[in-house]
NUTOR-821651 format. One record per residue: x, y, z of N, C-alpha, C, O in turn; residue in one letter. Coordinates in Angstrom, 3 decimals. Example, Ala and Ser with C-alpha at 12.3 -4.5 7.8 and 13.67 -1.06 7.14 Angstrom:
2
((13.190,-5.690,7.800),(12.300,-4.500,7.800),(13.200,-3.300,7.800),(14.236,-3.319,8.465),a)
((12.850,-2.250,7.080),(13.670,-1.060,7.140),(12.900,0.030,7.870),(13.409,1.138,8.039),s)
This chain:
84
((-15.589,-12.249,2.941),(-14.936,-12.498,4.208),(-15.381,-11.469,5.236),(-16.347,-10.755,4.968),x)
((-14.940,-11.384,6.036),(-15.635,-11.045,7.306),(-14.610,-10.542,8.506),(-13.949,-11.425,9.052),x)
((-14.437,-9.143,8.959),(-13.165,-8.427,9.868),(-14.320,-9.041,11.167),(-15.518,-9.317,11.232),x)
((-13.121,-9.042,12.090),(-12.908,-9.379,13.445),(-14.715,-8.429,14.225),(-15.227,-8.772,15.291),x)
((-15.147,-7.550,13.511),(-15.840,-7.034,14.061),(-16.963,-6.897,13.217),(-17.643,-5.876,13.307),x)
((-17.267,-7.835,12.362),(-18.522,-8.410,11.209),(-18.407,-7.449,10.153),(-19.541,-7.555,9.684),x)
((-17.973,-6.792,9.616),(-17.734,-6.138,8.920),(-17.232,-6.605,7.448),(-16.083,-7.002,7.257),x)
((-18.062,-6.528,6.587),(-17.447,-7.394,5.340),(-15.792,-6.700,4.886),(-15.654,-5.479,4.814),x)
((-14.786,-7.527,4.646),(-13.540,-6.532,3.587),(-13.552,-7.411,2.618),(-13.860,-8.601,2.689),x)
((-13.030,-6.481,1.227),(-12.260,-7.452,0.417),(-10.623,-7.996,0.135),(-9.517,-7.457,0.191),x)
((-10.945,-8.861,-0.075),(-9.308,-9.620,0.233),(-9.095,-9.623,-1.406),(-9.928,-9.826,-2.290),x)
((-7.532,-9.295,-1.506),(-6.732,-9.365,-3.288),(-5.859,-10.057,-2.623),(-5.578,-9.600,-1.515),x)
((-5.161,-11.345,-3.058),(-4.069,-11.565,-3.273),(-3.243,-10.736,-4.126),(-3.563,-9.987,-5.049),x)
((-1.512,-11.175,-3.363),(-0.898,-10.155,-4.045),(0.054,-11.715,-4.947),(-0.227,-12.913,-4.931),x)
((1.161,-10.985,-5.614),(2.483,-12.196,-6.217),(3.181,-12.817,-4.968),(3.841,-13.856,-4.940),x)
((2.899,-11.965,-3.939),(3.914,-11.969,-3.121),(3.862,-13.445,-2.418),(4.827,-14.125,-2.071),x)
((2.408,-13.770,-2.299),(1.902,-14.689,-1.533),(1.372,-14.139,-0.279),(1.056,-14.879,0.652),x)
((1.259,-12.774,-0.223),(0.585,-12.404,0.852),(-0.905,-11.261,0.812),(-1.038,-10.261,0.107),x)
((-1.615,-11.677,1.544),(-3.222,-10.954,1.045),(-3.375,-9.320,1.919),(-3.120,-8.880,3.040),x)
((-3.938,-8.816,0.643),(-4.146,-7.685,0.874),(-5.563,-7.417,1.188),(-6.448,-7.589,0.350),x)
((-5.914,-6.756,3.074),(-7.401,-6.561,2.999),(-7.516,-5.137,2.792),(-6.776,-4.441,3.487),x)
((-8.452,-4.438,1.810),(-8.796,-3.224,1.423),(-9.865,-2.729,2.611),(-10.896,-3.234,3.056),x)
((-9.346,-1.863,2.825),(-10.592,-1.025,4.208),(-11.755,-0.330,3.408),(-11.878,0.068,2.250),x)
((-12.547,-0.355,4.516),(-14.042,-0.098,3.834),(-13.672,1.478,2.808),(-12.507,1.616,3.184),x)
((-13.824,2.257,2.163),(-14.235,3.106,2.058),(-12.370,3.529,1.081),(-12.092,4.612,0.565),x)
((-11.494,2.336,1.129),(-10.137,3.239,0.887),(-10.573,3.524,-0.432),(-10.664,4.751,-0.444),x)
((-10.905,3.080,-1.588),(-10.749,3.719,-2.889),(-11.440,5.186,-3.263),(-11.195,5.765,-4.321),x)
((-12.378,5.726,-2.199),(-12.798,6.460,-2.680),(-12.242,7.933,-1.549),(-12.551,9.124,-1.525),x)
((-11.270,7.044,-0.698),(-10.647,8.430,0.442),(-9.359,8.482,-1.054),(-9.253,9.502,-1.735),x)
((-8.676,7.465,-1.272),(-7.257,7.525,-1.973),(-7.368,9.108,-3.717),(-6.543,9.951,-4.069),x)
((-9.025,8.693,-4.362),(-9.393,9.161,-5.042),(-10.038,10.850,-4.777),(-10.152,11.607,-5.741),x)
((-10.332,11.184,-3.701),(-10.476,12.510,-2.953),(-9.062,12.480,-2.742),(-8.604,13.208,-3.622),x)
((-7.933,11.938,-1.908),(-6.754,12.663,-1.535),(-5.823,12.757,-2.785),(-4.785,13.411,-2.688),x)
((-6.064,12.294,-3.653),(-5.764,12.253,-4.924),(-5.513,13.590,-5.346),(-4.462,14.122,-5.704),x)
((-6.988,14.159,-5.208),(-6.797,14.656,-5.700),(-6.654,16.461,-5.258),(-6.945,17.494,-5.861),x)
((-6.071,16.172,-3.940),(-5.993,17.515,-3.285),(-4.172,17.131,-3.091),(-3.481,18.121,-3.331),x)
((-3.551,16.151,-2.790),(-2.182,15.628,-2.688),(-1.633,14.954,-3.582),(-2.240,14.232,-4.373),x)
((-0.046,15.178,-3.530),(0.834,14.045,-4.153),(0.924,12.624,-3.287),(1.629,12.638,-2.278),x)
((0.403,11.704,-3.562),(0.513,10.383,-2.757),(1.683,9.358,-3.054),(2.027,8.763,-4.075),x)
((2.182,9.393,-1.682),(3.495,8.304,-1.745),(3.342,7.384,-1.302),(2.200,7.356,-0.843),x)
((4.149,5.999,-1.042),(4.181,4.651,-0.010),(5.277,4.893,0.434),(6.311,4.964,-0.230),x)
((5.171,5.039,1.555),(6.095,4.324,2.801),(5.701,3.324,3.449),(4.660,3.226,4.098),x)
((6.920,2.174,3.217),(6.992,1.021,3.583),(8.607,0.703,4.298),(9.686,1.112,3.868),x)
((8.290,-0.365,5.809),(9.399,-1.338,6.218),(9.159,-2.713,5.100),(10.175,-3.407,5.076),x)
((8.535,-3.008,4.589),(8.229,-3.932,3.572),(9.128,-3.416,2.193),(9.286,-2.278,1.750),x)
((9.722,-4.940,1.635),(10.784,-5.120,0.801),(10.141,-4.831,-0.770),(9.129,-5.322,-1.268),x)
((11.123,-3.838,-1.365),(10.301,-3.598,-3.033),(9.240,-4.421,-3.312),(8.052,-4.118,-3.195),x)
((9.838,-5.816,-3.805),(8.837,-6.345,-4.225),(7.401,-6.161,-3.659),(6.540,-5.746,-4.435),x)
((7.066,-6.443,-2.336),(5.895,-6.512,-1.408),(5.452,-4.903,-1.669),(4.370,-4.723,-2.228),x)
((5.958,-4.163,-1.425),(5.171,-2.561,-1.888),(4.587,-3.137,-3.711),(3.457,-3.324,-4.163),x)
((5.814,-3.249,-4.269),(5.130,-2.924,-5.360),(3.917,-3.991,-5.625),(2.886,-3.479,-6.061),x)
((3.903,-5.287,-5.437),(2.698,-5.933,-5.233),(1.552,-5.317,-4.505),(0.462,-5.238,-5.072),x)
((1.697,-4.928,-3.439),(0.358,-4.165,-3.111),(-0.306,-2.661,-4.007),(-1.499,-2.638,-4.310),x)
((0.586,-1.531,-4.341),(0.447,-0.747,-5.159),(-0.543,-1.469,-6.397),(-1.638,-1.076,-6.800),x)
((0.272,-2.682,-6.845),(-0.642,-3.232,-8.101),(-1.813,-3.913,-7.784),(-2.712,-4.131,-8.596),x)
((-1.815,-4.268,-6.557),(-3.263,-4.461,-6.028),(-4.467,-3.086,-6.092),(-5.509,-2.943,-6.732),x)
((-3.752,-2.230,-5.121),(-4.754,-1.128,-4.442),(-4.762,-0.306,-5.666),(-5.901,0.158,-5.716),x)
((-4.038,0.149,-6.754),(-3.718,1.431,-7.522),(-3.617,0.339,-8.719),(-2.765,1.199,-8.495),x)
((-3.572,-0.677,-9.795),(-3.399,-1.068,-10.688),(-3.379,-0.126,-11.892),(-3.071,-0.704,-12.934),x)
((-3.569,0.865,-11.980),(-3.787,1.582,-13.087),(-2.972,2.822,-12.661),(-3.007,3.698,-13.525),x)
((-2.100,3.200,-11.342),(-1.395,3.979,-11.146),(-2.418,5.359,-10.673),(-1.990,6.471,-10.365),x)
((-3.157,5.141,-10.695),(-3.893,6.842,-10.421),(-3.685,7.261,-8.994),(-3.502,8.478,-8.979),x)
((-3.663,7.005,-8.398),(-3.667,7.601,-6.830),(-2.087,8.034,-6.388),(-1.583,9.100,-6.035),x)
((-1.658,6.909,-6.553),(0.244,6.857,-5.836),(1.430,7.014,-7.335),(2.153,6.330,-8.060),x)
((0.840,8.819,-7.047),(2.363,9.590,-8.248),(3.146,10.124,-7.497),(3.769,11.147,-7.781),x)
((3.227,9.498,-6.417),(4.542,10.806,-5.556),(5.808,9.808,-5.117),(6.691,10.228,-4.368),x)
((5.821,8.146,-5.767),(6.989,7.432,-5.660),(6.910,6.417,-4.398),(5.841,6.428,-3.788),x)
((7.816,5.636,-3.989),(8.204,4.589,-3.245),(8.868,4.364,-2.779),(9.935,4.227,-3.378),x)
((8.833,4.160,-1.505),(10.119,4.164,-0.704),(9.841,2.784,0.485),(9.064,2.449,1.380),x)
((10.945,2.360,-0.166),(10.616,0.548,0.572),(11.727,0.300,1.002),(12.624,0.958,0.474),x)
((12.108,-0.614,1.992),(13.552,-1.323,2.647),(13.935,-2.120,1.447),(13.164,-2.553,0.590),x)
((15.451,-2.279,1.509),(15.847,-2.678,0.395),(17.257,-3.588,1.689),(17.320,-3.546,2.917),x)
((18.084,-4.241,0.746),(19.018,-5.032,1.922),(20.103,-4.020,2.402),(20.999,-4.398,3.157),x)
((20.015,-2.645,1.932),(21.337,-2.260,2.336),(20.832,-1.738,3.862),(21.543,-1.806,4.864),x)
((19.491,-1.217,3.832),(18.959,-0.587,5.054),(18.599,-1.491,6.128),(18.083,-2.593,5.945),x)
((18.828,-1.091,7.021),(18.010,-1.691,8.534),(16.507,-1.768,8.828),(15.845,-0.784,8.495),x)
((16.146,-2.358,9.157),(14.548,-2.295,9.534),(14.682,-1.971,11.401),(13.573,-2.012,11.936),x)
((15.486,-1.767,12.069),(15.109,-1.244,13.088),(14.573,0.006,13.719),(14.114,0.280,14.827),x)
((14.865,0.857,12.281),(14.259,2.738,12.835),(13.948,2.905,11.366),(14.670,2.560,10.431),x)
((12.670,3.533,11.300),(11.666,4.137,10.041),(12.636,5.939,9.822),(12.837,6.745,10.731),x)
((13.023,6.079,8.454),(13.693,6.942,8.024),(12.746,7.773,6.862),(11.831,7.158,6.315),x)
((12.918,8.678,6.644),(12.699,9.196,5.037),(14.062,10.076,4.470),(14.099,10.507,3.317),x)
((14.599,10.174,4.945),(16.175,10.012,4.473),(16.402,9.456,3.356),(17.257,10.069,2.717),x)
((16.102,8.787,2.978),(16.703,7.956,2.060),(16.552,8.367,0.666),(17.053,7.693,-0.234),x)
């Protein structure tokens, strides 16, 4: 497939029913920040949808050991927190 600016990406479907495009170069920035940082997700996107992408981008867990933090129904999606 092909980004807006000819650029090949690859596309994973996730469970979710929604596609994940991988940016040029992420597996091997995630694998350097790896390994100088603890890597987390922050997401306005609902458990499930994080954790579907995680099992896309990270399937084997190596990059993202620092946990997950996703909207869930008790929270609001109108203001981004790490509070939680």
């Amino acid at each position: 497939d092909q980004a807006p600016d000819g650029r090949t990406v690859e596309m994973i479907a996730t469970t979710t029913g929604q596609t994940v495009l991988l940016r040029p170069h992420l597996l091997a920035f995630l694998r350097r920040m790896s390994a100088l940082f603890q890597i987390s997700l922050y997401t306005m996107g609902g458990q499930d949808y994080a954790r579907a992408v995680l099992a896309a981008i990270d399937p084997t867990n190596l990059y993202f050991r620092g946990g997950l933090c996703a909207w869930d129904d008790g929270l609001t999606r109108s203001k981004k927190e790490l509070s939680r």
